[in-house]
C-alpha positions as a Markdown table, in Angstrom:
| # | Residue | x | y | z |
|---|---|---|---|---|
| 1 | Unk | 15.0 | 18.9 | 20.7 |
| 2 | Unk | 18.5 | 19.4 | 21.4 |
| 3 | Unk | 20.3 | 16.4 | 22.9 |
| 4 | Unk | 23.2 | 17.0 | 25.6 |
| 5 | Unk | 25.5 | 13.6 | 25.6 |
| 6 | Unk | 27.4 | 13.4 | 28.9 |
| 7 | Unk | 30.5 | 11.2 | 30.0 |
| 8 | Unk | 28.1 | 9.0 | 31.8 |
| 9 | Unk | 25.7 | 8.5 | 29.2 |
| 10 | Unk | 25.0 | 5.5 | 28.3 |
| 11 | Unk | 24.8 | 4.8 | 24.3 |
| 12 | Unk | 23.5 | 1.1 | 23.2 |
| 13 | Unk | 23.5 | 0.3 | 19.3 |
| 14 | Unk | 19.8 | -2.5 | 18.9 |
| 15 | Unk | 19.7 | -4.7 | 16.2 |
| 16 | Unk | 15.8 | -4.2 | 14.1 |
| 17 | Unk | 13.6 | -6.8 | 16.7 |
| 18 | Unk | 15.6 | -6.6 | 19.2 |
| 19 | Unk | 13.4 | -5.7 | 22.9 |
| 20 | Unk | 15.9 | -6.5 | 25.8 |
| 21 | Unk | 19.2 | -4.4 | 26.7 |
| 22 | Unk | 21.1 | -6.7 | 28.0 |
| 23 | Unk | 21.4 | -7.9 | 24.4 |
| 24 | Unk | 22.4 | -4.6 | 23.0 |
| 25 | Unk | 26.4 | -3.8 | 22.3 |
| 26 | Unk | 27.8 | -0.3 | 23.6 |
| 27 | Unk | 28.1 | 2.1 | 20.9 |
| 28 | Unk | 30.4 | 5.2 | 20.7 |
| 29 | Unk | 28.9 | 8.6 | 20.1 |
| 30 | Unk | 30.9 | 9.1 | 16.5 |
| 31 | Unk | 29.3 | 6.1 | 15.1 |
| 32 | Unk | 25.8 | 8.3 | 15.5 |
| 33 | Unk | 25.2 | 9.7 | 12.3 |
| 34 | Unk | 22.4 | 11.3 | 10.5 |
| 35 | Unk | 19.3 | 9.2 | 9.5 |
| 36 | Unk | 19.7 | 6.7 | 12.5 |
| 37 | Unk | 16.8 | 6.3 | 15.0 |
| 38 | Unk | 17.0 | 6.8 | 18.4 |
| 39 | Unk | 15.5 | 6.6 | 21.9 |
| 40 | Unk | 16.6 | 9.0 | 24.4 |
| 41 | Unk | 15.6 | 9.1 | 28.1 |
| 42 | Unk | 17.0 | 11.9 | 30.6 |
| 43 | Unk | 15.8 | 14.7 | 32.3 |
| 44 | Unk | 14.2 | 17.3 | 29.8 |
| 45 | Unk | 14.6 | 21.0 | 30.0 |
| 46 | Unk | 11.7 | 23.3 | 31.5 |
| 47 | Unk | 10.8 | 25.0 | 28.5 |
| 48 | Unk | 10.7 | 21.4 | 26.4 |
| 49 | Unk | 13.5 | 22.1 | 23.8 |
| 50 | Unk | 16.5 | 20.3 | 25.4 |
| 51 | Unk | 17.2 | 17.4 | 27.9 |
| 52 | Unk | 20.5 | 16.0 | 29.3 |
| 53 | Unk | 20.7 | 12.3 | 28.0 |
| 54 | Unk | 21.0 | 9.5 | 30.8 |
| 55 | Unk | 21.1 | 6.6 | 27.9 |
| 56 | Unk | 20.8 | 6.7 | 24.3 |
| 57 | Unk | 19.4 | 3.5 | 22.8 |
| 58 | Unk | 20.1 | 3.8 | 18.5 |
| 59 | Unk | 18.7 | 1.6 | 15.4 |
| 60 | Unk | 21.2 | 2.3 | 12.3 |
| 61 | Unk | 20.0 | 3.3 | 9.5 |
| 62 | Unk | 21.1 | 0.6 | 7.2 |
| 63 | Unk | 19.9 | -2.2 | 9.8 |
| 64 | Unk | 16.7 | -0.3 | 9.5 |
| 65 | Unk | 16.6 | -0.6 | 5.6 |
| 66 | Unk | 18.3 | -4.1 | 5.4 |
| 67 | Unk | 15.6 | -5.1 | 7.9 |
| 68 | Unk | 12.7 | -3.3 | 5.2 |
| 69 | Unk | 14.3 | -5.2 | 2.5 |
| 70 | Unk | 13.9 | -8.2 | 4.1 |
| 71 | Unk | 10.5 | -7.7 | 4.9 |
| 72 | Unk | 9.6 | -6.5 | 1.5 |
| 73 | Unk | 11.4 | -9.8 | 0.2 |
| 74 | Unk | 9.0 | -11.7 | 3.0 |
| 75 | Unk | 5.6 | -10.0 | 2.0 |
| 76 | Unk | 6.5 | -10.8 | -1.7 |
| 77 | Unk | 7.2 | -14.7 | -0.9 |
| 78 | Unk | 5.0 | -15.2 | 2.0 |
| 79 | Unk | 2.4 | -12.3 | 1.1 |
| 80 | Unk | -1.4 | -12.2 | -0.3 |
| 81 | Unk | -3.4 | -9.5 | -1.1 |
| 82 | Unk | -6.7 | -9.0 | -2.3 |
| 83 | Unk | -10.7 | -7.7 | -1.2 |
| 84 | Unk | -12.5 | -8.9 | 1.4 |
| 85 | Unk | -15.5 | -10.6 | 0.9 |
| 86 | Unk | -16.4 | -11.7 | 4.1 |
| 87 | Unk | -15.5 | -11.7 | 7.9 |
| 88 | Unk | -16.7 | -14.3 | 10.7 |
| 89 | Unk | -15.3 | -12.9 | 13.8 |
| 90 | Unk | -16.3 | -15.8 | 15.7 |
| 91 | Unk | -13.8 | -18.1 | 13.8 |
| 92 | Unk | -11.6 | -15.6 | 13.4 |
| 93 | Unk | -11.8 | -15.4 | 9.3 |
| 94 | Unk | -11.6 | -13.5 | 7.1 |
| 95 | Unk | -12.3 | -14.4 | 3.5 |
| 96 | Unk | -10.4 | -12.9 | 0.5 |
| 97 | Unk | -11.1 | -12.6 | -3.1 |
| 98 | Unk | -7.6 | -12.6 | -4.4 |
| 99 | Unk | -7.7 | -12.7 | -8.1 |
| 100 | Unk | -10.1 | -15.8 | -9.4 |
| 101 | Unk | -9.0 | -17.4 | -5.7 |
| 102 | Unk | -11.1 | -17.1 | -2.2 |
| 103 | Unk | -8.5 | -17.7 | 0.2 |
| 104 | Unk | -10.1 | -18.2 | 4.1 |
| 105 | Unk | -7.4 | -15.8 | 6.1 |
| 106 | Unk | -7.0 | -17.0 | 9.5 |
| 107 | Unk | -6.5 | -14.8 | 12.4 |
| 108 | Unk | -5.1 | -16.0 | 15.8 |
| 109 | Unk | -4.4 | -14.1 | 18.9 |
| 110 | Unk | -0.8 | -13.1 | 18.1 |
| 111 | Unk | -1.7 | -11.5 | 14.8 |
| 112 | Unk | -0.2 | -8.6 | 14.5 |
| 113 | Unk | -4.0 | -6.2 | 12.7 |
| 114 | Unk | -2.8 | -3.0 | 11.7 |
| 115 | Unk | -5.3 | -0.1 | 10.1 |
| 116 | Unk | -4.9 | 2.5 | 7.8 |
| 117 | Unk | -6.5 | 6.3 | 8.3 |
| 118 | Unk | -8.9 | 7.5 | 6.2 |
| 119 | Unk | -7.1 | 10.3 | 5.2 |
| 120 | Unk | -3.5 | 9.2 | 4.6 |
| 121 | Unk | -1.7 | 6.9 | 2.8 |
| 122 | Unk | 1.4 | 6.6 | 5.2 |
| 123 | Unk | 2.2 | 3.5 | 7.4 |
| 124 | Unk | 3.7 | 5.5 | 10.0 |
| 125 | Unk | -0.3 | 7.1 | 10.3 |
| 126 | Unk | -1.7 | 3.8 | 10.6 |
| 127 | Unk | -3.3 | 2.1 | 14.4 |
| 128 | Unk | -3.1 | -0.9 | 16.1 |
| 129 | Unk | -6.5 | -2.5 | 14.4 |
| 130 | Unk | -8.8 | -5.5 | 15.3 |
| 131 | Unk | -10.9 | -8.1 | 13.3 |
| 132 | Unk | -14.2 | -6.2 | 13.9 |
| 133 | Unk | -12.6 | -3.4 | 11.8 |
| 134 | Unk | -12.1 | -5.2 | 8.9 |
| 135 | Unk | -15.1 | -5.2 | 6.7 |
| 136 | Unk | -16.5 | -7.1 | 2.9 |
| 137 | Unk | -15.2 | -4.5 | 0.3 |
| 138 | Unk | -11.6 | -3.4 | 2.1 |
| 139 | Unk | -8.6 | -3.9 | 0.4 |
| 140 | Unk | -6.6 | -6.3 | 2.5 |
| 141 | Unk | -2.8 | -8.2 | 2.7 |
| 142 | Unk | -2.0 | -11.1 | 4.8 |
| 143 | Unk | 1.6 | -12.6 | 5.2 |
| 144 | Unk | 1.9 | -15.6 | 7.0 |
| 145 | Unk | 2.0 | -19.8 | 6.4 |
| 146 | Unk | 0.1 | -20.8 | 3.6 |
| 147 | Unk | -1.7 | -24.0 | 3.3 |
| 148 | Unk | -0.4 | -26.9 | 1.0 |
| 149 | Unk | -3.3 | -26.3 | -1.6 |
| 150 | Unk | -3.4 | -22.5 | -1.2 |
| 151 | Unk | -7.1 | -21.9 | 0.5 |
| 152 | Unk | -5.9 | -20.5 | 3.6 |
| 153 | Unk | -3.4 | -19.1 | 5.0 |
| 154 | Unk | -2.3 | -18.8 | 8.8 |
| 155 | Unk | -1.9 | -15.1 | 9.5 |
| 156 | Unk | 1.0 | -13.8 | 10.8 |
| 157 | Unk | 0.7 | -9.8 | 9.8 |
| 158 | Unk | -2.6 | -8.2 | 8.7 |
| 159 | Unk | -2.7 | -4.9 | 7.0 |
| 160 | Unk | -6.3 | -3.7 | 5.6 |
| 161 | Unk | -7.9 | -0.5 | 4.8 |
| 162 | Unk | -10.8 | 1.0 | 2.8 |
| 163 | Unk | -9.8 | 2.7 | -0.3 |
| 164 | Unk | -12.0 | 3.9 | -3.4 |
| 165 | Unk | -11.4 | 3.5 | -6.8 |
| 166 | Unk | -12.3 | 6.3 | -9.3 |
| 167 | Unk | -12.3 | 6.4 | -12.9 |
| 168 | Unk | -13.5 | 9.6 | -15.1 |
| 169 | Unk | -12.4 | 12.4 | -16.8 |
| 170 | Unk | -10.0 | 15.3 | -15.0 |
| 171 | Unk | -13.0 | 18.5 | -15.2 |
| 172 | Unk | -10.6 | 20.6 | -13.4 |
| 173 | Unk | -6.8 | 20.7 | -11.8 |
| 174 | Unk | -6.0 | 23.6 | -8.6 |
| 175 | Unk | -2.1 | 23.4 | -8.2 |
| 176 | Unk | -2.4 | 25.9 | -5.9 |
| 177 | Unk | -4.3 | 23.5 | -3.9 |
| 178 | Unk | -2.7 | 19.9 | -5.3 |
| 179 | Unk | -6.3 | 19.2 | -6.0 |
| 180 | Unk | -7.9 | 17.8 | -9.3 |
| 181 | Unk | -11.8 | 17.3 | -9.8 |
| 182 | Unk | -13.0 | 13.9 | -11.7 |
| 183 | Unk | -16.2 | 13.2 | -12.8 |
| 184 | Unk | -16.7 | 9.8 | -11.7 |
| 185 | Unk | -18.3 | 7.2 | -14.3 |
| 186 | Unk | -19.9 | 5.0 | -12.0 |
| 187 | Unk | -21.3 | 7.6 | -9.4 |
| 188 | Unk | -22.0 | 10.6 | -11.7 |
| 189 | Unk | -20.8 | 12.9 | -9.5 |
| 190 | Unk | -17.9 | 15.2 | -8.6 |
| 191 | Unk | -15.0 | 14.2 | -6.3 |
| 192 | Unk | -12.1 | 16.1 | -5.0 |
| 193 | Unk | -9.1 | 13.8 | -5.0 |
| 194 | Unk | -5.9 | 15.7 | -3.4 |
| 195 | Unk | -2.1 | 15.3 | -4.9 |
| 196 | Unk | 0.2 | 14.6 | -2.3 |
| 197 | Unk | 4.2 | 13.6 | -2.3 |
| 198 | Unk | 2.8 | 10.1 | -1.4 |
| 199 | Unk | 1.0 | 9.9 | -4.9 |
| 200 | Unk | 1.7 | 8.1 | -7.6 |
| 201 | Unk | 0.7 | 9.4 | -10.9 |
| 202 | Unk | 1.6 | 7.4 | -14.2 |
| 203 | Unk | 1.2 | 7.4 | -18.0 |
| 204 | Unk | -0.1 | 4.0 | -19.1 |
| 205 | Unk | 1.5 | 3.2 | -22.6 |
| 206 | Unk | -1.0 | 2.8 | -25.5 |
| 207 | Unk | 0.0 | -1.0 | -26.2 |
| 208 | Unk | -0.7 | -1.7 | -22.7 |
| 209 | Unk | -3.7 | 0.3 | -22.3 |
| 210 | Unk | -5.0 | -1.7 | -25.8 |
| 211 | Unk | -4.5 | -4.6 | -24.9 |
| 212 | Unk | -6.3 | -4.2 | -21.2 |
| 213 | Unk | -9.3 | -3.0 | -23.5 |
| 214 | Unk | -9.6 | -6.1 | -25.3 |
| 215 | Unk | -9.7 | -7.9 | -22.2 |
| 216 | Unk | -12.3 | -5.8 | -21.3 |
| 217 | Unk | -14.4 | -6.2 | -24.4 |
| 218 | Unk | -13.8 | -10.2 | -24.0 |
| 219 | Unk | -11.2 | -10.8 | -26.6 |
| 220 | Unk | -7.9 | -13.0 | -25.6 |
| 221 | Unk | -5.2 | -10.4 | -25.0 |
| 222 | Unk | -2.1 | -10.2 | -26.3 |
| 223 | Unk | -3.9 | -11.9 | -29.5 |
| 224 | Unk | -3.6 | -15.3 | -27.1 |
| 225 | Unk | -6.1 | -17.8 | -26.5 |
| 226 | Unk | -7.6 | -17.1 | -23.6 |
| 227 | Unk | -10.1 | -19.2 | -21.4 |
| 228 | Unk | -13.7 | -17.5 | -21.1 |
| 229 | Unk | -15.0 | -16.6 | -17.3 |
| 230 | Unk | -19.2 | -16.1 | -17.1 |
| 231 | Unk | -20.4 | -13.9 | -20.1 |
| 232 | Unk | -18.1 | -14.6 | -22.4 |
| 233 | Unk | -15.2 | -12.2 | -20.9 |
| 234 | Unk | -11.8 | -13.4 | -21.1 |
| 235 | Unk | -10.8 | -13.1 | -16.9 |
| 236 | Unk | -7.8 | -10.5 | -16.8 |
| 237 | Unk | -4.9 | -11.2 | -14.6 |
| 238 | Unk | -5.7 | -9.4 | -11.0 |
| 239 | Unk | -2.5 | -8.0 | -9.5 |
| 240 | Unk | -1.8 | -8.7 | -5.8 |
| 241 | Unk | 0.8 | -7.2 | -4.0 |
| 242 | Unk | 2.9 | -7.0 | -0.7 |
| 243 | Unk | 2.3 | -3.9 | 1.0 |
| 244 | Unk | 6.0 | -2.7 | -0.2 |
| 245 | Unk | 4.8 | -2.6 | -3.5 |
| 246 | Unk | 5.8 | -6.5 | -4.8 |
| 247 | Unk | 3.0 | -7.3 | -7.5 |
| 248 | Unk | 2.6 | -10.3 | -8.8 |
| 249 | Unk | 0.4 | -11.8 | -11.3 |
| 250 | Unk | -1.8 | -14.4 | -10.4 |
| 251 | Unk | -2.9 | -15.9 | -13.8 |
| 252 | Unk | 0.7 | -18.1 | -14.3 |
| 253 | Unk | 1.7 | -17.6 | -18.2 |
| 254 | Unk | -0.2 | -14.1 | -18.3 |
| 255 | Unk | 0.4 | -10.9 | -19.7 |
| 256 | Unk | 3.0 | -8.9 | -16.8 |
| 257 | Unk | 1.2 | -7.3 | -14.1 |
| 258 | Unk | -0.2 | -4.1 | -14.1 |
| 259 | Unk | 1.8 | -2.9 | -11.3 |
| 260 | Unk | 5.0 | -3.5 | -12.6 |
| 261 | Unk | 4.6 | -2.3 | -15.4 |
| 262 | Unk | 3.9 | 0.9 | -13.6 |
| 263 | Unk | 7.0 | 0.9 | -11.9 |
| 264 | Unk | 9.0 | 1.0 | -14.9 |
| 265 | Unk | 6.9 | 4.2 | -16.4 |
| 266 | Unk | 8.3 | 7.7 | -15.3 |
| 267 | Unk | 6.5 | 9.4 | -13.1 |
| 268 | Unk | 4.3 | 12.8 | -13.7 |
| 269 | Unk | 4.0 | 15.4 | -12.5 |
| 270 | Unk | -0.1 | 17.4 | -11.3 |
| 271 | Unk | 1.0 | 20.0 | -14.1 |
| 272 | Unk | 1.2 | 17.2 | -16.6 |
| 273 | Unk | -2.0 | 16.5 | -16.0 |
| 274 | Unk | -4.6 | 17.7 | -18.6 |
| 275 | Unk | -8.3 | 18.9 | -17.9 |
| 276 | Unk | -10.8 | 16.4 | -20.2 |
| 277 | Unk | -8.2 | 13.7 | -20.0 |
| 278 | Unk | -9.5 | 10.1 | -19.0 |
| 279 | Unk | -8.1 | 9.0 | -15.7 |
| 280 | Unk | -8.6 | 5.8 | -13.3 |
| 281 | Unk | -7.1 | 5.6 | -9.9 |
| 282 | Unk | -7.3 | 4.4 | -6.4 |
| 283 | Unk | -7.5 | 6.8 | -3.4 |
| 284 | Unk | -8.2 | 7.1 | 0.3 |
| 285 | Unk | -12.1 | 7.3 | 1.3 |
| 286 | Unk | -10.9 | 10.7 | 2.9 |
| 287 | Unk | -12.9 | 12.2 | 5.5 |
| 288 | Unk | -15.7 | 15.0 | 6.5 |
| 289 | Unk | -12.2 | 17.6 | 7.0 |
| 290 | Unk | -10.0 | 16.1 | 3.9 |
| 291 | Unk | -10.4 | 15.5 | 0.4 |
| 292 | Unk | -9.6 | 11.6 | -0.8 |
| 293 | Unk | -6.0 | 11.3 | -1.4 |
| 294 | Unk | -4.4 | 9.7 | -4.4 |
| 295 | Unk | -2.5 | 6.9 | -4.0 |
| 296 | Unk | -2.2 | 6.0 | -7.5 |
| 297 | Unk | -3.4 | 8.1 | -10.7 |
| 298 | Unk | -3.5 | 6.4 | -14.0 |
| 299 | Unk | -3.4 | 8.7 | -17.5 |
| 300 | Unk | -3.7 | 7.4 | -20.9 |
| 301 | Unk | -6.4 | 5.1 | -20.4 |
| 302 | Unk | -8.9 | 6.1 | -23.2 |
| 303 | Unk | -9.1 | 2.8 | -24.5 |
| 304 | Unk | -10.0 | 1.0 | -21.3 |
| 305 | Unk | -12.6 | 3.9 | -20.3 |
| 306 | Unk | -14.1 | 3.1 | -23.8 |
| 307 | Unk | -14.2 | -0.9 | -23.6 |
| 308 | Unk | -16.1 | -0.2 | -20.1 |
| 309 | Unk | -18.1 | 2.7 | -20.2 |
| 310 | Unk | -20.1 | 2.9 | -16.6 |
| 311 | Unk | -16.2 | 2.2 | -15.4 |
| 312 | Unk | -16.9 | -0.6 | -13.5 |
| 313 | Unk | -14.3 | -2.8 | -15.0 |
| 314 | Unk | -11.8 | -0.5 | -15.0 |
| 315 | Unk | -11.9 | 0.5 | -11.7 |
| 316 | Unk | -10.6 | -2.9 | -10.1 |
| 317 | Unk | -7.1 | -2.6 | -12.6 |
| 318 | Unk | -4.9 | -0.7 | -9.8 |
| 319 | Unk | -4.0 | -2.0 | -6.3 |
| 320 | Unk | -3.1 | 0.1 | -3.4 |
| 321 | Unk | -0.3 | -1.4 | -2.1 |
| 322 | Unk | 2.3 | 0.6 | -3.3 |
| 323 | Unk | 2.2 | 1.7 | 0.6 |
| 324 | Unk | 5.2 | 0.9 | 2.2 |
| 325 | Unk | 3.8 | -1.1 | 5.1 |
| 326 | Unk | 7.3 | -2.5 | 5.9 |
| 327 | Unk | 8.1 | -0.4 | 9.2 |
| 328 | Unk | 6.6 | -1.8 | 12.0 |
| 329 | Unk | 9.2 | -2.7 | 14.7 |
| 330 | Unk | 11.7 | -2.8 | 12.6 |
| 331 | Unk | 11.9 | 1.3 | 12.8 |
| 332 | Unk | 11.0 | 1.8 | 16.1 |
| 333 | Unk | 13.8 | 1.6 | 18.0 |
């Protein structure tokens, strides 16, 4: 769309958050620049490709990302993320199993409930949601106040989704289509999980992946003393995140958490990938016209696959909340 600016158009620079225009500052038009949002309303063209601007409303793009950062910062401090394991609409609660913790979510009429789509992994694809959407088994991260001994916490933000966690072997790769094939442990059967630019696909080092695996098996990791949880398995630190991707760990005086060390591993590549090897990831449910999506893929874990053979312990390692949830208003000018 091609944009005519005229003398008597008028340009206002708003501030992330900001709603009213009589709060907004003039702006000239060479302090536009690539990257910045903006809002135009005029009269547009008859064949759609070009309108004549009668006011130009703009959101820089470093308030934008100052405004992310601050948000990220926010979920990290004021954020909680885990599964759902229960939801009473009529109270308005949700109940999430966040590590060894059930933390009672409380949802008022100002919550802001956003959803993710089936098939995509990106914020900007994800709707307005509501309480009844949220079901037991969704991944799910609150920010709000918390309460002085941690069981609840007064909602402020919701975002949820349903994701699936896959762990098997790679039986095929198709880089023509970013596709791979996995035989998944626990279900026995094929999946189709597709590569996008959204994925991220790491190499887990060995140490690491050893040291999850005694876990697994029940021995203290790290060759620490390690309380016992039912059956005699020592409990592994379950990461939680922000939905920017802020992990923490929720076992205080653990080993670091999964997540970040995945952030400081290089990333792969689909042709790195090789068929036979043992992978574990989380992905989108996908839908009847698309393939499940990789969020995040996870190589070199032979040792955990062999500590937990169905794959049912290996499966709850990774956390979808690399998404970058941190838009909202603050990029919507």
């Amino acid at each position: 769309m091609t944009v005519s600016i005229e003398a008597a158009t008028q340009i206002l620079r708003a501030l992330p958050g900001q709603k009213n225009l009589k709060d907004m500052a003039p702006m000239a038009l060479p302090d536009l620049q690539a990257g910045d949002r903006i809002l135009v309303r005029g009269e547009i063209s008859p064949d759609g490709k070009s309108m004549v601007a009668s006011s130009v409303i703009v959101m820089k793009g470093a308030d934008i990302a100052a405004r992310q950062q601050q948000e990220r910062e926010d979920w990290q401090r004021r954020g909680l993320g885990g599964l759902v394991s229960a939801v009473d609409a009529a109270s308005g609660t949700v109940t999430l199993s966040a590590g060894r913790k059930s933390v009672a979510v409380k949802v008022a009429k100002t919550t802001v409930i956003r959803r993710y789509a089936p098939d995509s992994v990106k914020f900007d694809d994800a709707k307005p949601g509501s309480l009844d959407d949220i079901k037991p088994g969704d991944q799910l991260c609150a920010r709000g106040v918390r309460s002085a001994d941690g069981s609840e916490i007064a909602a402020e933000e919701i975002v949820s989704g349903t994701f699936r966690n896959i762990a098997g072997t790679v039986s095929s790769i198709n880089s023509a289509n970013a596709t791979i094939n996995v035989m998944d442990l626990i279900t026995k059967k094929p999946v189709t999980v597709k590569i996008t630019a959204d994925s991220q696909l790491k190499s887990l080092p060995s140490l690491v992946a050893q040291r999850i695996a005694m876990r697994l098996k029940g021995g203290p990791p790290d060759g620490q003393p390690g309380a016992k949880a039912e059956g005699g398995a020592t409990p592994a630190a379950r990461p939680t995140a922000g939905p920017g991707g802020e992990a923490r760990n929720d076992r205080s005086g653990g080993a670091p958490d999964l997540q970040q060390i995945l952030s400081r591993m290089p990333a792969l590549a689909l042709g790195d990938l090789q068929k036979g090897e043992a992978v574990i990831m989380v992905a989108t449910v996908g839908s009847e016209n698309s393939p499940a999506a990789a969020i995040t893929l996870l190589t070199g874990v032979e040792a955990i696959l062999t500590a937990a053979p169905s794959g049912s312990g290996a499966t709850g390692l990774l956390s979808p909340w690399n998404l970058n949830t941190s838009m909202g208003d603050s990029s919507n000018p």
